[in-house]
ZADO-1210 file (C-alpha; in nm, 4 decimals, padded with zeros to 6 digits):
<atoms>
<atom x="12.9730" y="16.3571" z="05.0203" code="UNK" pos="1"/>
<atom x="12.7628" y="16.0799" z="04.8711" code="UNK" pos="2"/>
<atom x="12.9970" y="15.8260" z="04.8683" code="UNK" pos="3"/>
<atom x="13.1326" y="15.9474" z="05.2345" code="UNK" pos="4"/>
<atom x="12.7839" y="15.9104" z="05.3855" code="UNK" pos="5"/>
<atom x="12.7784" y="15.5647" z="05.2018" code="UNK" pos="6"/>
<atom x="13.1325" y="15.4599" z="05.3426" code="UNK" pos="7"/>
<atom x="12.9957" y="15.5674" z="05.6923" code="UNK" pos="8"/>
<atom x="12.6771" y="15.3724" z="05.6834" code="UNK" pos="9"/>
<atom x="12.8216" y="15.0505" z="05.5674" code="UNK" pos="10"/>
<atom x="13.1333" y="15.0799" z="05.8826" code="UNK" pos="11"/>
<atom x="12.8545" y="15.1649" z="06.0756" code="UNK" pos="12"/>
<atom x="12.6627" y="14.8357" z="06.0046" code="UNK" pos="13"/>
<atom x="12.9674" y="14.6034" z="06.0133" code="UNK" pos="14"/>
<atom x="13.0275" y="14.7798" z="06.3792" code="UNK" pos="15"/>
<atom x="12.7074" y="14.6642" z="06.4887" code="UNK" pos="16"/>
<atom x="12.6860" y="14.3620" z="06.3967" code="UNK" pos="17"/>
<atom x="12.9692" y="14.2341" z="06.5528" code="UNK" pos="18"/>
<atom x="12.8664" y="14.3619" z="06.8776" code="UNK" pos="19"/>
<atom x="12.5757" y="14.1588" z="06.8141" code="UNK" pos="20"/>
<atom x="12.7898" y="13.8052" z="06.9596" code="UNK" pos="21"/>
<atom x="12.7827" y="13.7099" z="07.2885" code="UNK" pos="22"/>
<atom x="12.9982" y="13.8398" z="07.5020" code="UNK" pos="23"/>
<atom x="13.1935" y="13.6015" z="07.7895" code="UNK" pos="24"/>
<atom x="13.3716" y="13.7184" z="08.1303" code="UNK" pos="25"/>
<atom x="13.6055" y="13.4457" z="08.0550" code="UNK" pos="26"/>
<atom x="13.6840" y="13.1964" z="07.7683" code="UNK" pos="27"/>
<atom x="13.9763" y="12.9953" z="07.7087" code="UNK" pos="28"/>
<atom x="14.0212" y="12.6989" z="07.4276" code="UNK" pos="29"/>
<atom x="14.2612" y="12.3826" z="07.3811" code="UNK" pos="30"/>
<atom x="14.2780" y="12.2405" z="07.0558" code="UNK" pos="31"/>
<atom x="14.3536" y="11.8798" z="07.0902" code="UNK" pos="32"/>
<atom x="14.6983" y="11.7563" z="06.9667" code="UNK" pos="33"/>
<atom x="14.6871" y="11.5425" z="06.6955" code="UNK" pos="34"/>
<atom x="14.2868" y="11.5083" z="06.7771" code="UNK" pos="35"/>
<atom x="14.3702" y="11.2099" z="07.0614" code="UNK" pos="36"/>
<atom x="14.2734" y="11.3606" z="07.3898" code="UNK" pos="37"/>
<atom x="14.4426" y="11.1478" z="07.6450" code="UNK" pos="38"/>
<atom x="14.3691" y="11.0956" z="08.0197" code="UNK" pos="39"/>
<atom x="14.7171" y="11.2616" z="08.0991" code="UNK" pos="40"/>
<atom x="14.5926" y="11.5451" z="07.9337" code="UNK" pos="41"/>
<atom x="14.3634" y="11.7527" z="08.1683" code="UNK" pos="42"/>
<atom x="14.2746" y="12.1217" z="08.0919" code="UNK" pos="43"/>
<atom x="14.2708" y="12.3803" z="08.3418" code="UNK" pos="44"/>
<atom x="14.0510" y="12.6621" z="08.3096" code="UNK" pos="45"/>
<atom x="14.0898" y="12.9527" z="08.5889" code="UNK" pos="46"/>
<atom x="13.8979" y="13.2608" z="08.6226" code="UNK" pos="47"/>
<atom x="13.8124" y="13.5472" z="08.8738" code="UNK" pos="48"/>
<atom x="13.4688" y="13.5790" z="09.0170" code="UNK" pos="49"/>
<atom x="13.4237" y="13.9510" z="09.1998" code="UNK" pos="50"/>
<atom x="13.0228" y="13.9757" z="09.1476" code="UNK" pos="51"/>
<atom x="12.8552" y="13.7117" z="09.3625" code="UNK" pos="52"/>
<atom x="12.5022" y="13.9150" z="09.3409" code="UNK" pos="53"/>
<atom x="12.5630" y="13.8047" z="08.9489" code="UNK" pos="54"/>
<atom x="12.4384" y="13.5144" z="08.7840" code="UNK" pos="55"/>
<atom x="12.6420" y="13.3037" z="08.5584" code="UNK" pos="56"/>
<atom x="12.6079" y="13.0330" z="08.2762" code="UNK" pos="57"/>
<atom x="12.8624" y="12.7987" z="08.2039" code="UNK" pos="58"/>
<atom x="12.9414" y="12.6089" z="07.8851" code="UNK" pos="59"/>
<atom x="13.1863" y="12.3876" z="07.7026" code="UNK" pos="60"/>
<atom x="13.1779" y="12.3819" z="07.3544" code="UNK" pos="61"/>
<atom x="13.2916" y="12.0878" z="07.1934" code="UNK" pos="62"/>
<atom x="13.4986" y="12.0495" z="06.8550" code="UNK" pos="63"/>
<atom x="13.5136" y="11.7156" z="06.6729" code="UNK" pos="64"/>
<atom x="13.5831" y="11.4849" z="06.3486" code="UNK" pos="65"/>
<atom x="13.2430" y="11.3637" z="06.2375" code="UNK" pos="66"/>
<atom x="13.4221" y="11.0207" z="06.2539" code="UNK" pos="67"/>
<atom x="13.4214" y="11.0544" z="06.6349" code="UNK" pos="68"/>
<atom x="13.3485" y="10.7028" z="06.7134" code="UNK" pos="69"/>
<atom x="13.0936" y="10.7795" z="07.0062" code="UNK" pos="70"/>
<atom x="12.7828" y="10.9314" z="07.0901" code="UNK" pos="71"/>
<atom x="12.9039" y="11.1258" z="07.3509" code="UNK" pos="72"/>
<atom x="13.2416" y="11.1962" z="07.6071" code="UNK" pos="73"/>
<atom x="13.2474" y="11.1089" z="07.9736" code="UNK" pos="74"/>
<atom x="13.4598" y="11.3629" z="08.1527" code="UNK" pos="75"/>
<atom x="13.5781" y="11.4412" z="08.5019" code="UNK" pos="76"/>
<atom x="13.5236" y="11.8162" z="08.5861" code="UNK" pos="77"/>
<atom x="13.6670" y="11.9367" z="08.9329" code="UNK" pos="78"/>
<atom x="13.6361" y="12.2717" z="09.0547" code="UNK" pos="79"/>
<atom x="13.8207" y="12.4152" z="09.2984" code="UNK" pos="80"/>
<atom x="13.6859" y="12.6724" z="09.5037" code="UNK" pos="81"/>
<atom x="13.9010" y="13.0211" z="09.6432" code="UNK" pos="82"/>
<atom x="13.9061" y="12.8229" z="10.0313" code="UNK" pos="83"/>
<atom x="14.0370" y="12.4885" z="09.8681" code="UNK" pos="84"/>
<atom x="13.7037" y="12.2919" z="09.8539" code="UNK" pos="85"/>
<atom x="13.6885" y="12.0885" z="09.5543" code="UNK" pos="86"/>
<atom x="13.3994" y="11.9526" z="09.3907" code="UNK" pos="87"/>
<atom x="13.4289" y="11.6755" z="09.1467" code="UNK" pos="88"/>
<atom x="13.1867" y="11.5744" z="08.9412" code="UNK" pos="89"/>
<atom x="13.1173" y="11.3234" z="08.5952" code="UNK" pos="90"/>
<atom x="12.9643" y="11.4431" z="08.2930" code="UNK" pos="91"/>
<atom x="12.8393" y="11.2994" z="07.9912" code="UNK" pos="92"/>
<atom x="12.8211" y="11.5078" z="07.7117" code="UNK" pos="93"/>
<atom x="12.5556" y="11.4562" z="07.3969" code="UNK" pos="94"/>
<atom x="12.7588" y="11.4670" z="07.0975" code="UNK" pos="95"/>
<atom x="12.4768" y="11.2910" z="06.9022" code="UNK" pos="96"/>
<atom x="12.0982" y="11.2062" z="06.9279" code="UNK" pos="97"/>
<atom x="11.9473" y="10.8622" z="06.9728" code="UNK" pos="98"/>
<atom x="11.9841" y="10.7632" z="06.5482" code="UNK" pos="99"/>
<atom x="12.3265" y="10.8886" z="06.5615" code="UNK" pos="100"/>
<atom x="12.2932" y="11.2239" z="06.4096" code="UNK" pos="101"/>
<atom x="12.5413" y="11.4636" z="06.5205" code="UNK" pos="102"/>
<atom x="12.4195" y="11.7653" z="06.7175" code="UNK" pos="103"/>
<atom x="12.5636" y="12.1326" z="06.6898" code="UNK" pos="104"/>
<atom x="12.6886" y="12.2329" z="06.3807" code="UNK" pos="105"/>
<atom x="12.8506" y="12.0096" z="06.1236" code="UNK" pos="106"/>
<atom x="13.0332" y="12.1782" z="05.7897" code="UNK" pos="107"/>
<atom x="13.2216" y="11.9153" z="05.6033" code="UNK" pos="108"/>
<atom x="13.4130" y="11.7068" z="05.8444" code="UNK" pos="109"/>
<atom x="13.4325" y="11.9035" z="06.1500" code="UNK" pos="110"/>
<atom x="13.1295" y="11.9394" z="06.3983" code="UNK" pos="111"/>
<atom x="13.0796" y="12.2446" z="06.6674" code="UNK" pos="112"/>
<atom x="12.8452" y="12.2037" z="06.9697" code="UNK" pos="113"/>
<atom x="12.8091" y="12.4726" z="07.2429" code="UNK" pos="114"/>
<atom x="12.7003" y="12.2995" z="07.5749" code="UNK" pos="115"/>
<atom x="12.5527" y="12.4548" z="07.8738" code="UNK" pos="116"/>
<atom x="12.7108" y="12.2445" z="08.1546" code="UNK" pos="117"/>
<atom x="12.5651" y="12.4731" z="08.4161" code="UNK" pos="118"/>
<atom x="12.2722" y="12.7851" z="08.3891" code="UNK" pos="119"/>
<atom x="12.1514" y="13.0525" z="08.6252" code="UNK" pos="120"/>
<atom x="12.4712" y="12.9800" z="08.8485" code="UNK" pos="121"/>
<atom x="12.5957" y="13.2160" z="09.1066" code="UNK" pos="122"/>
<atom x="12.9434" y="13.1522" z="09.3289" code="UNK" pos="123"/>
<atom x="12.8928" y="13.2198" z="09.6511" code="UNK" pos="124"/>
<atom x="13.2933" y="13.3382" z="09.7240" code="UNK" pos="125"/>
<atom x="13.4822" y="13.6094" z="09.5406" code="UNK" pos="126"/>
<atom x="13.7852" y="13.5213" z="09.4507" code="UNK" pos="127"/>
<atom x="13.9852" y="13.2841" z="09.1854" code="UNK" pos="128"/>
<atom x="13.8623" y="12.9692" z="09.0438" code="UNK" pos="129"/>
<atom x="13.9621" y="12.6353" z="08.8732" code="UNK" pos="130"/>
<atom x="13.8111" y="12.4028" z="08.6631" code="UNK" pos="131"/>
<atom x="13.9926" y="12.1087" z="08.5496" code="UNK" pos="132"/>
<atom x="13.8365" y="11.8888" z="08.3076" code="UNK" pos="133"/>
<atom x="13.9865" y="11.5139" z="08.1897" code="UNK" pos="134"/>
<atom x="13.8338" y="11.2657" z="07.9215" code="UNK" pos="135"/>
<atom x="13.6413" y="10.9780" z="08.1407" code="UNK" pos="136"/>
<atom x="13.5881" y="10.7324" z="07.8213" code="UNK" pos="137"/>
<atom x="13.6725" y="10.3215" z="07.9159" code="UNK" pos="138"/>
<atom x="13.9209" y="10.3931" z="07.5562" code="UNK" pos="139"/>
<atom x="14.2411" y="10.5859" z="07.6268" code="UNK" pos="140"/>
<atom x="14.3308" y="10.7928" z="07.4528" code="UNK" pos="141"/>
<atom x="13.9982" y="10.9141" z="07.2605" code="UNK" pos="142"/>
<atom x="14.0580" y="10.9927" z="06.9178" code="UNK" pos="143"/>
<atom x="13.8306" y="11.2292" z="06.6971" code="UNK" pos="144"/>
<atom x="13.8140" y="11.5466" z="06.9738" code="UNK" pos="145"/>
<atom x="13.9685" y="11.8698" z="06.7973" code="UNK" pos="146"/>
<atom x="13.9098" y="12.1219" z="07.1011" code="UNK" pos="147"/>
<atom x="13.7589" y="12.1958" z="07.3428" code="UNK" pos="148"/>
<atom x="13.6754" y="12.5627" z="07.4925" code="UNK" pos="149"/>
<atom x="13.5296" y="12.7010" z="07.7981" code="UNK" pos="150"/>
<atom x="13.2733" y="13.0050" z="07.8322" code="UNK" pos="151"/>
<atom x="13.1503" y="13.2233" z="08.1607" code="UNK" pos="152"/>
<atom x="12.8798" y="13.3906" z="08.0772" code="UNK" pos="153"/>
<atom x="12.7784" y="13.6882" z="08.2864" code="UNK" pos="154"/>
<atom x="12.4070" y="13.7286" z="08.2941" code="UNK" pos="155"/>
<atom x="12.2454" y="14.0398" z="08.3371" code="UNK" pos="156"/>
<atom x="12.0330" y="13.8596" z="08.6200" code="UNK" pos="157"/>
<atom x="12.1243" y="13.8816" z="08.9917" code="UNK" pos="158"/>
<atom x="12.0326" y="13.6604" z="09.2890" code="UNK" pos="159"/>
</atoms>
């Protein structure tokens, strides 16, 4: 009984403490071929919004060689809206500080960073949407960038 209780407690824990991540509406991730990210190679991430009381935070989380030759990545995000407006937009994203140390987190070679690209966002349509995001850098293709994955984050705030 003892060692049932035990079992039970420890299942229990391991239970809990995964529910303890964040949860995303949506999340989708491109790993990089051959770590070279080209400008031919745009990624398209499309998700349904049906809450538009909700608010939303958006990230990009960004996967890369600690020999990435740059301090950060210019990219080109467009978003297409469910009536057809588009919105396009350029971004730099902080890979590293001012001395050159990386940001995120770094274990041996590879470094992580989560970015919020947009917080406390709400979408003013229902409906289905599209962002498409392409490396902006003056060097073609960029070498060093291992993925790169997209996160909705439904809040539990409204508008």
């Amino acid at each position: 009984m003892k060692k049932a209780v035990f079992v039970l407690s420890i299942f229990s824990s391991i239970l809990l403490l995964a529910g303890c991540g964040k949860h995303y509406e949506y999340e989708q991730k491109y790993t990089i071929d051959n770590n070279s990210w080209s400008y031919q190679d745009t990624l398209d991430f499309n998700f349904n919004i049906s809450d538009t009381n909700r608010i939303y935070n958006l990230y990009l989380e960004i996967e890369h060689e600690d020999s990435y030759a740059f301090q950060n990545l210019y990219t080109q995000i467009h978003t297409k809206f469910p009536g057809g407006e588009r919105l396009d937009e350029t971004l730099s994203l902080e890979l590293a500080n001012k001395t050159g140390n990386w940001l995120g987190n770094c274990s041996g070679s590879i470094c992580t960073l989560l970015i919020p690209i947009q917080e406390n966002a709400y979408f003013n349509a229902s409906g289905d949407y599209e962002i498409t995001l392409e490396q902006y850098m003056r060097e073609n293709p960029i070498n060093g960038i291992m993925s790169i994955s997209f996160f909705l984050e439904k809040t539990k705030n409204t508008r």
